[in-house]
N, C-alpha and C positions, 0 to 999 in steps of 0.2 A: 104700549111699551115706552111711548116716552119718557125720558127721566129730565131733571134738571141738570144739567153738563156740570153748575158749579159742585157737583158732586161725586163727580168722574175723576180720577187719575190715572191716568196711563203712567207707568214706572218701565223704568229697567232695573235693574241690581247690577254692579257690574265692580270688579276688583280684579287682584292681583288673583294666580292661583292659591290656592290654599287658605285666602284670608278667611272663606266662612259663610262666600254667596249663599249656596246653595244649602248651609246649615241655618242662616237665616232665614231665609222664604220657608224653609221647613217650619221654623215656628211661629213664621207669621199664619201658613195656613192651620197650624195648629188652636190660635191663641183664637182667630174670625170666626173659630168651626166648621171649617169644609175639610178639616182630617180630625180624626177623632184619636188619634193617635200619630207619637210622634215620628217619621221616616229617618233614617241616621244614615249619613253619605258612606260611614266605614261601614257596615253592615250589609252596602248594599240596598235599601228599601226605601230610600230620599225619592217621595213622589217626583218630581220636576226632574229628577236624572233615572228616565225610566227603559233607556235603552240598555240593550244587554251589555255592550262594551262599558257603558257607563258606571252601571253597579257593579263589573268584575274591576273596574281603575280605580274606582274611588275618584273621579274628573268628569266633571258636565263637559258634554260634547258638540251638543247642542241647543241653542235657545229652549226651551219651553215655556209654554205662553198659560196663565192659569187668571180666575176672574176671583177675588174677594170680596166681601163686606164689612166693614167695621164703623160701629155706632162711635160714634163720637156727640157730645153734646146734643141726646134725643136727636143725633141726626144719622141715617144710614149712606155712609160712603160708601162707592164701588170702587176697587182698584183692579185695573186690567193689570198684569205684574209677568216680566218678562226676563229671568233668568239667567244669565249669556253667560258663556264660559268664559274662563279664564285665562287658559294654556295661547299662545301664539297662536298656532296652528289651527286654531278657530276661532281669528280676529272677526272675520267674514259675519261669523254670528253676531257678533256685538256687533260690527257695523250698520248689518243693514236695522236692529234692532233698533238703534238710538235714530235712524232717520224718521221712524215712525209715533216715538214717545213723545211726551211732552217732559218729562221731569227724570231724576235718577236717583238713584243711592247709591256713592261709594263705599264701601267697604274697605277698612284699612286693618291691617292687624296689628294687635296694640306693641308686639315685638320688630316685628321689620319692617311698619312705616308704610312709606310711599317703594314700592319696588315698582322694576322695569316695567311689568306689565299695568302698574295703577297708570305710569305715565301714559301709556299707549292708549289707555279708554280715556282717561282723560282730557288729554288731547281729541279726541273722535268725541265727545260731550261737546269741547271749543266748539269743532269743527259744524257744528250742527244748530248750536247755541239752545242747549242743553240745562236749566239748569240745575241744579244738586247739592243734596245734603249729602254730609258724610259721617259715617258712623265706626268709628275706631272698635272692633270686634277684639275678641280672645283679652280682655281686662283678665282673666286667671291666669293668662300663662306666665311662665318663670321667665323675667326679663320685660316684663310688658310696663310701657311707659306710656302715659296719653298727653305730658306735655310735649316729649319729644315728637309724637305724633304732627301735634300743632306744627312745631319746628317745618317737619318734613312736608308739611303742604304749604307750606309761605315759601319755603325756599326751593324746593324741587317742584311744585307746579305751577307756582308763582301766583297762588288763589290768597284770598282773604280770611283764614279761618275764624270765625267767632263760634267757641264753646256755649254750648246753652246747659250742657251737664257738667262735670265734673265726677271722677269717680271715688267711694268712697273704699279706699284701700286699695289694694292692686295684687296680682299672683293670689296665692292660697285666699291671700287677707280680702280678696274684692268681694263686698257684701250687695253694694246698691250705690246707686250714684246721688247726686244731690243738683235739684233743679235747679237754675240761676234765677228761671225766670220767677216762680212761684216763690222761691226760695225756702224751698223743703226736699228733704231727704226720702226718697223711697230703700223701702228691702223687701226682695222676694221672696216669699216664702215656698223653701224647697220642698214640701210635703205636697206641695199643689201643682209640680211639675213650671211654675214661677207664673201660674196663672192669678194669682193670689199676691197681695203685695200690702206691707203696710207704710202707710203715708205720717212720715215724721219729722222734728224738727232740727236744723243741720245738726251736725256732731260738734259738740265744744271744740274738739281739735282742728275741725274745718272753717270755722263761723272767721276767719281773719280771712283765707284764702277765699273763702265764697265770695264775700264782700268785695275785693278783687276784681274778683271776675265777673260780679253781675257790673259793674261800675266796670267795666274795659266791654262788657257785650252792652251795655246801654249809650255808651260814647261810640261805639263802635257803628251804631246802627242809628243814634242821635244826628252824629256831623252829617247825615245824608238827607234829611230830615229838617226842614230849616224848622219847623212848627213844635216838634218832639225834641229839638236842638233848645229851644225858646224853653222849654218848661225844664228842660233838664237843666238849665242855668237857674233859674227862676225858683224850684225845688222838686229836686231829683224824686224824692218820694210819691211826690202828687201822680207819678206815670205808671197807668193800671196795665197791668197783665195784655190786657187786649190790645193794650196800645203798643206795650214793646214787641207782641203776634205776630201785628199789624205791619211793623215797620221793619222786624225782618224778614215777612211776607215778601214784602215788597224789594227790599235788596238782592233779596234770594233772587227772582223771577228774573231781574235785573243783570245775575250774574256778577253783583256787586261783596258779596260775602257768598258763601259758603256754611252753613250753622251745621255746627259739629254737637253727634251724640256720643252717644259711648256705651257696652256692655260687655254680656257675653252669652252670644245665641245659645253655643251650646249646653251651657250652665243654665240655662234658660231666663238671662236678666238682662232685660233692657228694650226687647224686643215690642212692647205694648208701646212705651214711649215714644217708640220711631214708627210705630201705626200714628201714633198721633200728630207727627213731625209729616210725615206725609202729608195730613189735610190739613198741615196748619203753614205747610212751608212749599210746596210742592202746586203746580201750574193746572187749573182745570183747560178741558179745552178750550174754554171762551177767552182764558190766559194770555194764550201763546197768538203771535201775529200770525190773521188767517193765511192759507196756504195758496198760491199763486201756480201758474201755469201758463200754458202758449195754448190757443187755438189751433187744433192742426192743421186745419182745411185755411184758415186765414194769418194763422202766426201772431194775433194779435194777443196780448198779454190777456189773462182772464184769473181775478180773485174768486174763490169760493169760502164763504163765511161758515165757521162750525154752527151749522142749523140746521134742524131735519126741512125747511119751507125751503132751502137752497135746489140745483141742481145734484145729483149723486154723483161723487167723484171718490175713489179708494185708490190707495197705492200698495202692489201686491209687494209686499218683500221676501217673503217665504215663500218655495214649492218644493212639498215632501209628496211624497208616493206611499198611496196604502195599498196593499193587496188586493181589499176589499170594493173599494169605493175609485180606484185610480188616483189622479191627480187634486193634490189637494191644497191650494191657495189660500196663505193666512195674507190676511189684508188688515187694512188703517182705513177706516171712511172719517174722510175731512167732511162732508156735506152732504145731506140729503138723507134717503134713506133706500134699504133695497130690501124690497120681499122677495121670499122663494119660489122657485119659477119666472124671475122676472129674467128678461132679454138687456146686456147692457153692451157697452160699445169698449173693447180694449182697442186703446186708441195710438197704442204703438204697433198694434198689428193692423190696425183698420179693419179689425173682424170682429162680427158680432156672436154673444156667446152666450148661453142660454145659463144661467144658476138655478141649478138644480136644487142643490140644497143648501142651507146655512146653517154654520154650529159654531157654539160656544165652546173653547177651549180648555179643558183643562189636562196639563200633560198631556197624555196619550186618550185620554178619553175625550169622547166628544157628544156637547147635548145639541139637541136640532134646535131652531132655532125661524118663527115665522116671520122674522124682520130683523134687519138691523140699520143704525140709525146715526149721526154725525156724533162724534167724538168718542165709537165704541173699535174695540178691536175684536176680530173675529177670522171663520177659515168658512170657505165653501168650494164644492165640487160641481163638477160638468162641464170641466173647459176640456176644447178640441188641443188647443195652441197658447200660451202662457208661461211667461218667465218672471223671475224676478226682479223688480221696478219696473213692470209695467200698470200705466194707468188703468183702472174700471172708470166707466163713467156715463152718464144720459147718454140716449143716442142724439137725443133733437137738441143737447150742449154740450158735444165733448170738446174735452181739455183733457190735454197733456203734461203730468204734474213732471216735474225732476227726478229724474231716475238717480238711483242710486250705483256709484264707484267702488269698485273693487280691488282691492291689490292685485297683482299679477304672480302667478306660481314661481317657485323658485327652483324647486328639486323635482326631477323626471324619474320613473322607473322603466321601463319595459315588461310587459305584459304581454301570455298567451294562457287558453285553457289548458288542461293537461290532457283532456280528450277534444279527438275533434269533434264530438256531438256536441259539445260545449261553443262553436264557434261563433256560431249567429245567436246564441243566448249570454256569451259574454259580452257581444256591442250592443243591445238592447239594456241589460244588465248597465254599462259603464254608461249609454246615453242616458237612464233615469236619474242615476247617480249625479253627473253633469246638470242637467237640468234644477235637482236640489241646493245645491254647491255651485255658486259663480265660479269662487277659484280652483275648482276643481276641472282641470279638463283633459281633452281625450284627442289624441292626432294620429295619423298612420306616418311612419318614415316613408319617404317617397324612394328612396336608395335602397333600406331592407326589408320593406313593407312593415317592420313591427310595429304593435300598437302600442302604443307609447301614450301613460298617463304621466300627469302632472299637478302637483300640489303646496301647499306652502310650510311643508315640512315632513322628515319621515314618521313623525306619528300620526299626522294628518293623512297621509298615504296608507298607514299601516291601520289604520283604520277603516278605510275604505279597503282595502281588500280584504277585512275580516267580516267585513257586512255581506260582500261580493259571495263569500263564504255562506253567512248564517240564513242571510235572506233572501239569495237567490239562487243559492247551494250550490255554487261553480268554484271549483277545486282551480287553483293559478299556478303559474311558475310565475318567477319575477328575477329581471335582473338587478343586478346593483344599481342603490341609489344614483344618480348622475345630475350635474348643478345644469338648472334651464341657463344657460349662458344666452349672451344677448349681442347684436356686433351692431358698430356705427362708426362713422367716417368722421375724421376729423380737419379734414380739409375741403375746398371749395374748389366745384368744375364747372365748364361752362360744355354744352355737349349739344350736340343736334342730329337729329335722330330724323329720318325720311325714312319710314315703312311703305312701299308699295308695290304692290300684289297683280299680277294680270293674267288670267286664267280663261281668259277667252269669257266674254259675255262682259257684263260689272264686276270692273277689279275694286282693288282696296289704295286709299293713298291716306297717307297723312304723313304733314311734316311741322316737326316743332323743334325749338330752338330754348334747352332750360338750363341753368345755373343750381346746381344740388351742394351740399354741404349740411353742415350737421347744426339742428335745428338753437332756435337760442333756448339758455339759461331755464331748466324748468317746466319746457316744453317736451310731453310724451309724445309719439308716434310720428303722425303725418302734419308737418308742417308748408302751407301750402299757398304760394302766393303768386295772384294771377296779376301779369302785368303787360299784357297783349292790347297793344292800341290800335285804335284804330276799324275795329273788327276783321282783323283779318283769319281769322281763328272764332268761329261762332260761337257763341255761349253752352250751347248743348254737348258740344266736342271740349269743351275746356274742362267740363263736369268728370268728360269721360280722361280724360288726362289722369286726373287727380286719384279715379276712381283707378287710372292703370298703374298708378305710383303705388295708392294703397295696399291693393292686394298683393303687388310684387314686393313690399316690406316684410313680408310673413315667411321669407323666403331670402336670406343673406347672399351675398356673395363668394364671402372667404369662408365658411362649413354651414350655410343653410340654414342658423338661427337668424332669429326674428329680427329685422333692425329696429334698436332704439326709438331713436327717432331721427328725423330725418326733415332737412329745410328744400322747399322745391318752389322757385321761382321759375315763371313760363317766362319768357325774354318777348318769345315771336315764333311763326310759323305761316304754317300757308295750309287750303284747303281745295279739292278739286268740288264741282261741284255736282257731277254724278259717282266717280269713285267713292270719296268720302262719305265715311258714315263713325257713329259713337266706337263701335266697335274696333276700325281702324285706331281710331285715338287712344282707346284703352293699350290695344296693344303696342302703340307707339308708348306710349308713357310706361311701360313693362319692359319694352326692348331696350329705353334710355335708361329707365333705372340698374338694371345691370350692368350696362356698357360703361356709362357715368362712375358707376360706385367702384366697378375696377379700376379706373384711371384716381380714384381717389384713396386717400394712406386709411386703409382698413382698420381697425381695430376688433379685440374682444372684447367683450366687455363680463364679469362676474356679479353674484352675490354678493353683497359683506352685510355681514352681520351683524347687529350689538348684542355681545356677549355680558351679561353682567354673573358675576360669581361671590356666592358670600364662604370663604375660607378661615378657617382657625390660624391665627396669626402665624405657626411653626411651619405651617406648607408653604409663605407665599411666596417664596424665594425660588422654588419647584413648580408652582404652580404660573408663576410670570414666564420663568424661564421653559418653560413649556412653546406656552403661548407663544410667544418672540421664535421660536422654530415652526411656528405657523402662521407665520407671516400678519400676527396679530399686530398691531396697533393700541399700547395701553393709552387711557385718557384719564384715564381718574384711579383713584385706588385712596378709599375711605375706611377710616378705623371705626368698627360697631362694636363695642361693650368684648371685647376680648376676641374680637372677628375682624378682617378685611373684605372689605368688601370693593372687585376690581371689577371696573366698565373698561371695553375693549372693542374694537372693531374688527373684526376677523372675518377672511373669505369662506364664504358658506364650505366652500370645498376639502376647505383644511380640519373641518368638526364634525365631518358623521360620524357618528358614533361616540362623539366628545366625552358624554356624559359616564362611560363607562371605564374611560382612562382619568378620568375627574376623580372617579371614585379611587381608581388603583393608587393615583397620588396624594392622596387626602385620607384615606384611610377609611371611606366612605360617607366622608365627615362635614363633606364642602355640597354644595349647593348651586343649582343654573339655570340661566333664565336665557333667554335666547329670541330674537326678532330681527325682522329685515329693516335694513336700513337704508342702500342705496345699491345702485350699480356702477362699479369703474375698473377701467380699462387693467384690462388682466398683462403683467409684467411680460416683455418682448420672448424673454428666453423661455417663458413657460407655455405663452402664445404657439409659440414652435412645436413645441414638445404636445401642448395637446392635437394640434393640426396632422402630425406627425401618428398622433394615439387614434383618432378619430377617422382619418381616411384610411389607417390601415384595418382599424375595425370594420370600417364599409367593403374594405376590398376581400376579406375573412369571409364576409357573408354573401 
């Protein structure tokens, strides 16, 4: 099975909603031949969005992960290609998505640019160091522009774009684009479904603008370049094809440019050129800087090189649930190789776990597979215990790669079955569902026992409970959406807490002396710093401190949500030395942090959102004025081609439902994008009033 890696891509696809992902990928599997016809996301039948929710929305909901081939230069490439939606509400897919890729395509549409959601993936590409072409989709629609496109990535994502196409005509008039590099004109021919293309030379009314722009993409990619800098003074012409390839290869990988295409999937043009921009611009695994880890047992840093002669190390990012098969683990192997049946080590569980079997991806189907080997991606089954980011790896060298980060839910519903036969098959039911979904989670009220989910928006919610529905056939009641609120302290105590227990035989002591306040700048959760001199407080009970702060953060003071975060400085304490045990110290550190956090000025804390909205210039005056009675925050408000288009910060709590009073003032006309952005301290008089809404709720039940 082994192949040559320089012939491997791992891809994402990744855009705004609507720009055309997933019309894309349709034709790329079209064009490689692994569909023999084409899938249409309106229709319904878009291979890659093959869940039922999916083809009833017209919205990929979930990654899908599919394997291609495409010959290029008498050479056969594979591309592993991995789908991610769009919509907010399944950032989670894109993320854990791009931790596992080597390369990406953005997708931009040729009318609305760079939108909220381009920025959100693109940022998550930064964050990974990611890097990517981008491909300016819909060149037919009414309104579509590919210089303005440029505009919108220099300025809104702060990237380097260099064009390598140009298109020739735009809306109705888009025929075919014109290569910069070659510097020839293609057109597709639509009898052949645009499989078919004839290769010509530029259009007389282009030959000034072409010129242009191959001469800004050979400076563009020259001044990096002291040697291709050298010939480009010396004469511009003498620089072959290969060499200008070559040296946006190289800036791409570098995340120094950006090489921009341009078409229109679903017109079906342009699509074969960005098969080719993949293996000519895009990172094989031997690319990308090998992947690095901690030894668990020893914590010692450990590199694994993409080689099947390495140790075997994979990073789970996905776990879906089949009916059939159970639990099922899509993974990334950095190194080595794993046959089926083989025994490997998850080394964040410290347990070992037998794979049963291995398969190759595609959409919902799946081929078995007797090996797989360093820089392919794949799925297999016959784990006991497995979540996502967790390591695989040799038993006789494991390593613990970098798990992957997730956002935190924002909106809560409340959930029950409508029968009680349903009751121990709806927590089985919500724990599978968790298990797939990091941000999706599941908690009992400790006050009215309900079971209470959580997610990062109401269609990300409303979608799980349609599945809750189709695939596990449990009928719900739900209450109103309600905002996961969050509390933290903004001021500093100093507090000392003596726990001790004497029950006849070995009591319990422990006494500590800590300083809490509200953690620095940036810092999530449990911020924690030990400053006990001396030993008078042993290392083993300090652990257990930490460990009684932690768990007691999941659980507020002022209504029981989760605190922020929180700073915990040990000052001093004292130990007996039959009493004392860890136990005692957890529950000292549990009894201070409540005691503590009363004496300090409480807070709420909320969602806020960035709302962006594109409106026809006549609403905006109704549609601000809106906003500002929900306590929105405008930041920007930009004029698009006879549109406005307003960015705005608004408390998640003031927009459910937003989109359907959006419509009522706009005339159905206006448009919304919506994602989290931060959490802060919710207004004193509203503070009240919910404190006041929430315990009378608990005292109701």
């Amino acid at each position: 099975m082994s192949v040559n890696l320089s012939y491997t891509r791992n891809i994402g696809i990744m855009a705004h909603i609507d720009a055309g992902k997933t019309t894309t990928t349709e034709r790329m599997l079209y064009y490689t031949g692994i569909n023999y016809r084409m899938g249409e996301v309106h229709d319904g039948t878009a291979t890659m969005d093959w869940m039922v929710q999916e083809q009833e929305r017209g919205i990929t909901i979930t990654s899908a992960a599919t394997t291609v081939f495409w010959d290029l230069d008498n050479k056969n490439y594979r591309f592993n290609i991995i789908d991610t939606p769009g919509h907010v509400d399944f950032t989670v897919e894109v993320e854990r998505s791009l931790r596992v890729l080597d390369g990406a395509i953005a997708i931009f549409c040729a009318v609305g640019g760079v939108e909220p959601q381009s920025e959100t993936v693109w940022k998550q590409a930064d964050k990974y160091g990611i890097p990517r072409i981008s491909f300016v989709n819909k060149m037919d629609r009414s309104g579509a522009d590919f210089i303005n496109v440029l505009t919108h990535i220099e300025q809104k994502l702060g990237a380097k774009p260099i064009p390598v196409q140009l298109p020739i005509g735009a809306e109705d008039e888009f025929v075919g684009v014109v290569d910069l590099i070659k510097n020839k004109a293609y057109r597709w021919i639509d009898e052949t479904l645009g499989a078919q293309y004839n290769e010509l030379s530029v259009p007389e009314n282009m030959t000034e603008m072409a010129a242009i722009y191959r001469e800004k993409l050979i400076e563009g990619v020259a001044e990096e370049n002291e040697e291709l800098l050298k010939k480009y003074i010396d004469d511009p012409e003498s620089i072959t094809e290969d060499e200008i390839i070559a040296a946006i290869r190289e800036a791409t990988l570098e995340m120094r440019i950006t090489p921009v295409l341009c078409g229109a999937a679903f017109k079906n043009k342009g699509v074969q050129n960005l098969l080719d921009a993949i293996v000519h611009y895009l990172p094989c695994p031997t690319d990308v800087p090998p992947v690095s880890g901690v030894n668990p047992f020893t914590n010692n840093e450990e590199i694994r090189l993409a080689d099947v002669s390495e140790p075997f190390s994979a990073l789970t990012f996905k776990i879906t649930t089949d009916p059939f098969v159970g639990r099922v683990a899509f993974f990334r192997v950095y190194s080595g190789k794993l046959n089926a049946g083989e025994i490997v080590l998850n080394s964040n569980t410290n347990k070992k776990e037998r794979i049963s079997r291995i398969m190759q991806i595609h959409a919902d189907k799946q081929k078995p597979l007797e090996q797989i080997e360093a820089g392919d991606i794949g799925a297999a089954v016959g784990f006991k215990q497995i979540r996502t980011g967790d390591t695989l790896c040799d038993i006789k060298h494991p390593v613990r790669l970098e798990t992957i980060e997730f956002p935190e839910p924002v909106i809560r519903i409340a959930i029950e079955p409508r029968t009680q036969d349903d009751v121990a098959k709806l927590e089985i039911a919500l724990r599978k569902l968790a298990e797939e979904d990091p941000t999706f989670t599941v908690l009992v009220d400790e006050e009215t026992g309900q079971t209470i989910i959580n997610g990062m928006g109401e269609l990300h919610l409303e979608i799980l409970i349609d599945r809750l529905k189709r695939e596990f056939n449990i009928e719900s009641n739900q209450g109103i959406p309600q905002v996961a609120y969050k509390e933290a302290i903004t001021s500093t105590v100093e507090y000392h807490e003596l726990y001790k227990k004497q029950t006849g035989g070995r009591g319990r002591y422990a006494d500590i002396l800590v300083e809490v306040g509200p953690a620095e700048e940036g810092v999530r959760g449990l911020q924690f710093i030990n400053d006990v001199k001396g030993g008078n407080i042993p290392k083993e009970f300090i652990y257990a401190v930490e460990k009684g702060f932690s768990s007691a953060m999941s659980n507020g003071v002022l209504l029981g949500f989760p605190m922020y975060n929180l700073r915990v400085r040990l000052i001093d304490g004292s130990y007996h030395s039959v009493d004392s045990d860890a136990l005692s110290f957890e529950i000292a550190g549990s009894l201070a942090f409540r005691e503590a956090c009363k004496l300090a000025n409480n807070v709420l804390l909320e969602p806020i959102m960035s709302l962006n909205i594109v409106t026809p210039g006549e609403f905006l005056g109704d549609v601000t004025s809106d906003l500002n009675k929900r306590r929105g925050q405008i930041e920007n408000v930009v004029s698009k081609t006879g549109r406005q288009e307003i960015s705005v910060k608004v408390p998640l709590v003031e927009i459910f439902g937003y989109i359907t009073i959006l419509r009522t003032i706009t005339s159905g006309r206006a448009t919304q994008s919506l994602e989290f952005s931060h959490y802060a301290p919710v207004p004193k008089e509203l503070t009240e009033e919910i404190i006041l809404k929430i315990k009378g709720y608990i005292l109701s039940k």
